[in-house]
Kinemage of the C-alpha trace (Angstrom):
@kinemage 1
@onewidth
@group {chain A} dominant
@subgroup {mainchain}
@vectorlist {calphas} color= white
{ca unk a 1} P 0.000 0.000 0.000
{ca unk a 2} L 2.782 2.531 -1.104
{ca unk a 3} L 1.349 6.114 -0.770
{ca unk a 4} L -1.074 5.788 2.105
{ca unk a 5} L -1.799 8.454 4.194
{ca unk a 6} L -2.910 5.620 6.908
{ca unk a 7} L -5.145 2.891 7.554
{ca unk a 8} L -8.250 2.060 9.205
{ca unk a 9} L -9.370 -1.454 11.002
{ca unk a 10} L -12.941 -2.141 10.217
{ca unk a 11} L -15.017 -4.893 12.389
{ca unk a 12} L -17.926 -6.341 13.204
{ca unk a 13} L -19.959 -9.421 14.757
{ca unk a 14} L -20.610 -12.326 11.877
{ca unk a 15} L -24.700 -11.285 13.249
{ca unk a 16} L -23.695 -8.656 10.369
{ca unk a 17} L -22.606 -10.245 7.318
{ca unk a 18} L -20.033 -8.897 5.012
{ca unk a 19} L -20.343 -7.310 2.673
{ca unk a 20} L -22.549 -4.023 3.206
{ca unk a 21} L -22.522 -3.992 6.762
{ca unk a 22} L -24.704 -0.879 8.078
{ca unk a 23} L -22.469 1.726 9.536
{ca unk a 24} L -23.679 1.735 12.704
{ca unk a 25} L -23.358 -1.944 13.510
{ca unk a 26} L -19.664 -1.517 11.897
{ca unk a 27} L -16.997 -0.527 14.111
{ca unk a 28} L -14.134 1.831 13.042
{ca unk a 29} L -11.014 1.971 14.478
{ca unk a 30} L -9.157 5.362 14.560
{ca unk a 31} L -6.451 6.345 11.470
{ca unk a 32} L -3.559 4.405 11.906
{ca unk a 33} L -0.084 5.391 10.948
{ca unk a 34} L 1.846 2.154 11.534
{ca unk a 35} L 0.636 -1.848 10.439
{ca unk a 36} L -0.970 -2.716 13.839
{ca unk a 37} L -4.187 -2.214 15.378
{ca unk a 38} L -5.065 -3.967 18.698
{ca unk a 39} L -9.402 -4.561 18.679
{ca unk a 40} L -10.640 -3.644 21.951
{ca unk a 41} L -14.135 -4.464 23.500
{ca unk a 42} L -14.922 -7.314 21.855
{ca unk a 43} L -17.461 -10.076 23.711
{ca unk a 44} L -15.749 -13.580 24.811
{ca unk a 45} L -16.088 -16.539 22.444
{ca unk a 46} L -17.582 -14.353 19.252
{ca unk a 47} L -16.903 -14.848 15.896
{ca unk a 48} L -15.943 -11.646 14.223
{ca unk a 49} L -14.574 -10.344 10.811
{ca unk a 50} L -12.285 -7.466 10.357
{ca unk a 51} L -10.712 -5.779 7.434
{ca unk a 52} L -7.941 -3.194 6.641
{ca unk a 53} L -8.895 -0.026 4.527
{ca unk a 54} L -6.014 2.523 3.261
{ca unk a 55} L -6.951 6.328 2.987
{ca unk a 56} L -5.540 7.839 -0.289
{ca unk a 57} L -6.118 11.593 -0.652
{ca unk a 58} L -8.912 11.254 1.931
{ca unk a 59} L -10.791 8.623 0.089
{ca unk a 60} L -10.908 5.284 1.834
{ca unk a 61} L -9.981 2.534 -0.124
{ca unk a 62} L -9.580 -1.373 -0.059
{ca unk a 63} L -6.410 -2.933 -1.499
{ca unk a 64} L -5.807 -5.708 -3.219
{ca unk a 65} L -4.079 -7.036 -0.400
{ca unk a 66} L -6.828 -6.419 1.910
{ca unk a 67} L -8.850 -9.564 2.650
{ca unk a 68} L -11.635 -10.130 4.882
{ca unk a 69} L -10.163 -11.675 8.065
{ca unk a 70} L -12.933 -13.766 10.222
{ca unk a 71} L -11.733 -14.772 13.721
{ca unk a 72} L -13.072 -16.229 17.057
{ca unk a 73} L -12.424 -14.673 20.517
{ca unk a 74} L -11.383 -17.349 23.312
{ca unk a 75} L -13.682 -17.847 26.210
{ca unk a 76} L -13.603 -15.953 28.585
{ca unk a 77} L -10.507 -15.951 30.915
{ca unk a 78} L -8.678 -18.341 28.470
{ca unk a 79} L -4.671 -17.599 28.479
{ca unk a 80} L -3.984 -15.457 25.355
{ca unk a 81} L -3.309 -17.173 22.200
{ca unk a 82} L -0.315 -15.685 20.223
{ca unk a 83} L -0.419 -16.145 16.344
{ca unk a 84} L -3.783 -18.221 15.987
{ca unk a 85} L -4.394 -20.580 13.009
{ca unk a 86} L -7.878 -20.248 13.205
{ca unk a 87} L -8.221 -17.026 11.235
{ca unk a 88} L -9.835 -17.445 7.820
{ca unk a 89} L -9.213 -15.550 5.061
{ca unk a 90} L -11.661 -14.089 2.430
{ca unk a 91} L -10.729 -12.459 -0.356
{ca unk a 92} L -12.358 -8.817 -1.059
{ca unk a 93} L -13.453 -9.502 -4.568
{ca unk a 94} L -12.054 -6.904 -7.485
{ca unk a 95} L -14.204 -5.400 -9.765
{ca unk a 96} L -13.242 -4.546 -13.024
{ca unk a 97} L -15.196 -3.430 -16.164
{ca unk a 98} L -14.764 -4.115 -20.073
{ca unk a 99} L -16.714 -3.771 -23.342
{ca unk a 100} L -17.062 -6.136 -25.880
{ca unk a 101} L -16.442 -3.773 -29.150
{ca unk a 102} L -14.143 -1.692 -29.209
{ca unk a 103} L -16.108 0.626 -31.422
{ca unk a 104} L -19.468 1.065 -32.265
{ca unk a 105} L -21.579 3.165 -34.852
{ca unk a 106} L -23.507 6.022 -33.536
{ca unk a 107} L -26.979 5.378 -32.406
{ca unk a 108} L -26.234 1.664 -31.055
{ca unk a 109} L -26.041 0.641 -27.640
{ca unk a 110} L -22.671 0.415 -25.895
{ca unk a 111} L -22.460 -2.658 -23.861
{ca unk a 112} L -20.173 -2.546 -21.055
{ca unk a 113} L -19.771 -5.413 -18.899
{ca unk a 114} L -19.099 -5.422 -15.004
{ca unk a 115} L -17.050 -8.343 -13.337
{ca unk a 116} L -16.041 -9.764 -9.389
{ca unk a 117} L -13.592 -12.159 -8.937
{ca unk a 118} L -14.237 -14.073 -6.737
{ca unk a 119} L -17.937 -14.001 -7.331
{ca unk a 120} L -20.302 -12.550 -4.705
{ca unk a 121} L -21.895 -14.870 -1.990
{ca unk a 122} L -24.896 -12.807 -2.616
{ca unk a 123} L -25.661 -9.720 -5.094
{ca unk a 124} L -23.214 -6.587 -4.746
{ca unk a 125} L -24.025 -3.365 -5.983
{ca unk a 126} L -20.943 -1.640 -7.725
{ca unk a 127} L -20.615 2.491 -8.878
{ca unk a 128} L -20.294 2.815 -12.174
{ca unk a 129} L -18.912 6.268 -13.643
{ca unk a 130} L -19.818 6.539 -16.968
{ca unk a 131} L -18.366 9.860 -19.280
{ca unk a 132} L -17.534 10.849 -22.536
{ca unk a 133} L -15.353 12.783 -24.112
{ca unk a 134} L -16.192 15.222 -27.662
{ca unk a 135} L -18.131 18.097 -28.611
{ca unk a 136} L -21.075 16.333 -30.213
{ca unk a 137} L -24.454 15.129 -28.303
{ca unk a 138} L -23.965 11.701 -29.057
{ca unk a 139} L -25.178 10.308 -25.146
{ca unk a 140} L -28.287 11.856 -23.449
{ca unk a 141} L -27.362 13.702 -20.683
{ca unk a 142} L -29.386 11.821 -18.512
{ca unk a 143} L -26.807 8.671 -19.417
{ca unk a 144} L -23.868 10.467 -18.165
{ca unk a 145} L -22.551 10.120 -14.353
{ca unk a 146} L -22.809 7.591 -12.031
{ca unk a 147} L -24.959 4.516 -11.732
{ca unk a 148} L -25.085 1.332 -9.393
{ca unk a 149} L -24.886 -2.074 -11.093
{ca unk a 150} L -25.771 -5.201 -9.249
{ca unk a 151} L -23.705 -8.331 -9.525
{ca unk a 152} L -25.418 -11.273 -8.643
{ca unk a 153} L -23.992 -14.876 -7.628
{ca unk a 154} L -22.612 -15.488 -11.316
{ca unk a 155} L -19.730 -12.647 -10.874
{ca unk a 156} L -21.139 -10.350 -13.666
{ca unk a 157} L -23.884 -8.208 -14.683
{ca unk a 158} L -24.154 -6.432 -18.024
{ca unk a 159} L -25.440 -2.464 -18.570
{ca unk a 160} L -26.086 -0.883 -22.091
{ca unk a 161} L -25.505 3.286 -23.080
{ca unk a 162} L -27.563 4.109 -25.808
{ca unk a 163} L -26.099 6.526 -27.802
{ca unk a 164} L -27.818 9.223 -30.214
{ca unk a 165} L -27.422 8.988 -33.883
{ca unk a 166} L -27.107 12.842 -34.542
{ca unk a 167} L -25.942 14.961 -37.650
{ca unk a 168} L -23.232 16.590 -35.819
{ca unk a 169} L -20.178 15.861 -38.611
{ca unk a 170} L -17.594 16.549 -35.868
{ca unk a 171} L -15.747 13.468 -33.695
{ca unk a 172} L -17.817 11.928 -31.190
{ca unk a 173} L -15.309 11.222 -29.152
{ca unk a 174} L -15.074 8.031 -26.986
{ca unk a 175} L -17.267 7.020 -24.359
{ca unk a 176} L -15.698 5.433 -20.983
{ca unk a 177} L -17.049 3.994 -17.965
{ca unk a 178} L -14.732 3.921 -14.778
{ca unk a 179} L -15.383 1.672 -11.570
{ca unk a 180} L -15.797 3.849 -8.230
{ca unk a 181} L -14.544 2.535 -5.413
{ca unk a 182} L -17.416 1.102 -2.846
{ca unk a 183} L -18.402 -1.361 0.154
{ca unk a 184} L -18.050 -4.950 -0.284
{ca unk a 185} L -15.530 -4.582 -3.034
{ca unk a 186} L -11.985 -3.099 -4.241
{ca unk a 187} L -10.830 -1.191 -7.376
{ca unk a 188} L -9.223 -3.374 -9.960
{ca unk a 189} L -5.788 -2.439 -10.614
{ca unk a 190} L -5.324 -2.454 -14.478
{ca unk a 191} L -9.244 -3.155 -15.694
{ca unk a 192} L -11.007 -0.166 -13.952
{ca unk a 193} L -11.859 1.568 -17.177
{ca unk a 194} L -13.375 0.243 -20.230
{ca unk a 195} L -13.379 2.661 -23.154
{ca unk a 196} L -15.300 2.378 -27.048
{ca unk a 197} L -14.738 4.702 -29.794
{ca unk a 198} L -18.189 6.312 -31.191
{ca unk a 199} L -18.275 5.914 -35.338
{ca unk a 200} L -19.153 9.581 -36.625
{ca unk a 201} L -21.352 8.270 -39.609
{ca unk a 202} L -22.288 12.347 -40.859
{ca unk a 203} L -20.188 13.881 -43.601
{ca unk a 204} L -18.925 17.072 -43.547
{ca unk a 205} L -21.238 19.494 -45.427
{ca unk a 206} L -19.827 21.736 -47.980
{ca unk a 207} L -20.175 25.392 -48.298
{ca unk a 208} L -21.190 25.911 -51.614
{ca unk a 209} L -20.066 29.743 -51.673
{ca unk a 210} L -16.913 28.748 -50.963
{ca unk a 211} L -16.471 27.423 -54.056
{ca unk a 212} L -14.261 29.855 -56.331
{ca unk a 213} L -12.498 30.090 -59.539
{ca unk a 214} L -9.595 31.272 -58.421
{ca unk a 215} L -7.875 32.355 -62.464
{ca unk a 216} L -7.410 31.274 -65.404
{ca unk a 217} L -5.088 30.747 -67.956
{ca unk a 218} L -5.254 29.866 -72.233
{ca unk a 219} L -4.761 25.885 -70.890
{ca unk a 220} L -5.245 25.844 -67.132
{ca unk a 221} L -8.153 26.648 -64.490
{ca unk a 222} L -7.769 26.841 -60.597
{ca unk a 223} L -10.923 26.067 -58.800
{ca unk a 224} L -10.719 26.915 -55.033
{ca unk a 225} L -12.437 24.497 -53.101
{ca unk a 226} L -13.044 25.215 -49.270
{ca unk a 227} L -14.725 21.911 -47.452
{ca unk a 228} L -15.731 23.206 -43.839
{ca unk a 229} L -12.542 23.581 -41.488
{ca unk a 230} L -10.181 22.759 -44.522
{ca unk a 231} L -8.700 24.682 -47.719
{ca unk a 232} L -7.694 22.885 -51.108
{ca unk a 233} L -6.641 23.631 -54.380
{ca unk a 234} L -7.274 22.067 -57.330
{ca unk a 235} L -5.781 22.343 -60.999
{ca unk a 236} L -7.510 21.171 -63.484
């Protein structure tokens, strides 16, 4: 976790089960500095679950080295047991996000697709950013920002973008949708963004005053012919 600005323990009783544990029945150590956090108050012979968040320019984050870690207080009075083995680990499942095109035609659907691995135990909703870059209205406004896509059991769930099919002849610019971080799940390193290219289908239109004969000659003519944002000559 290079770059952290510290660390906070998260826990709670298994009567709460991970993941999207209400805040108030999950307890919240205070920022830590160092790589050690000693759990006070917990009830004798409990089964808990605890797991270590990283604050990155104040947003709190889970790593991919942060699993779930579910553990068992001794009965009460029992001598204290150094370095247990009955800990169990659970991995925080990584969310990513792909498309399958990498470009489509303006007016279709872009189909992005959101994955966990490992799967859910049961449905987890995940933020979805979705933006897009160019000057044309190719995406309804109302399309734009972010949205919450649930992942059931299976590990993925599937969202479409419909996108406009305007007569705008400039770029439409690509269209991206970005994982936010979330509860119940971390950031994937390298598949956090999938990104499609939007097909402008619309010619350029000409401006038919711009067309000039420019002189003349006994053998020669030069037209002057100005498409929009462009200039060209040509001899004929």
């Amino acid at each position: 976790m290079v770059g952290a600005q510290g660390y906070e323990v998260r826990y709670w009783s298994t009567t709460s089960p991970f993941p999207g544990v209400p805040a108030e029945e999950a307890y919240v150590g205070a920022l830590i500095t160092g790589t050690s956090y000693t759990i006070g108050g917990l009830e004798p012979d409990t089964e808990y679950r605890a797991v270590v968040y990283y604050v990155a320019d104040g947003a709190v984050l889970l790593g991919t080295g942060s699993p779930t870690m579910r553990f068992i207080t001794l009965a009460s009075g029992a001598p204290t047991q150094a370095n247990p083995t009955s800990p169990v680990l659970e991995r925080v499942p990584g969310a990513s996000i792909s498309t399958d095109r990498a470009m489509i035609d303006e007016g279709e659907d872009a189909v992005f697709t959101v994955t966990l691995d490992p799967a859910p135990a049961s449905p987890l909703a995940v933020i979805v950013d979705v933006g897009h870059y160019g000057d044309g209205s190719i995406v309804a406004a109302g399309e734009l920002g972010p949205r919450t896509v649930t992942v059931p059991t299976g590990g993925s769930a599937r969202f479409t973008v419909p996108t406009l099919d305007n007569t705008d002849p400039k770029a439409n610019g690509p269209l991206y949708a970005d994982i936010v971080g979330g509860d119940g799940y971390r950031t994937s390193l390298f598949d956090s963004r999938a990104v499609l290219v939007i097909n402008n289908d619309d010619e350029a239109a000409v401006e038919v005053e711009t067309i000039a004969v420019k002189q003349v000659t006994d053998t020669t003519a030069t037209i002057i012919w100005a498409p929009i944002g462009s200039d060209m000559q040509w001899l004929v």
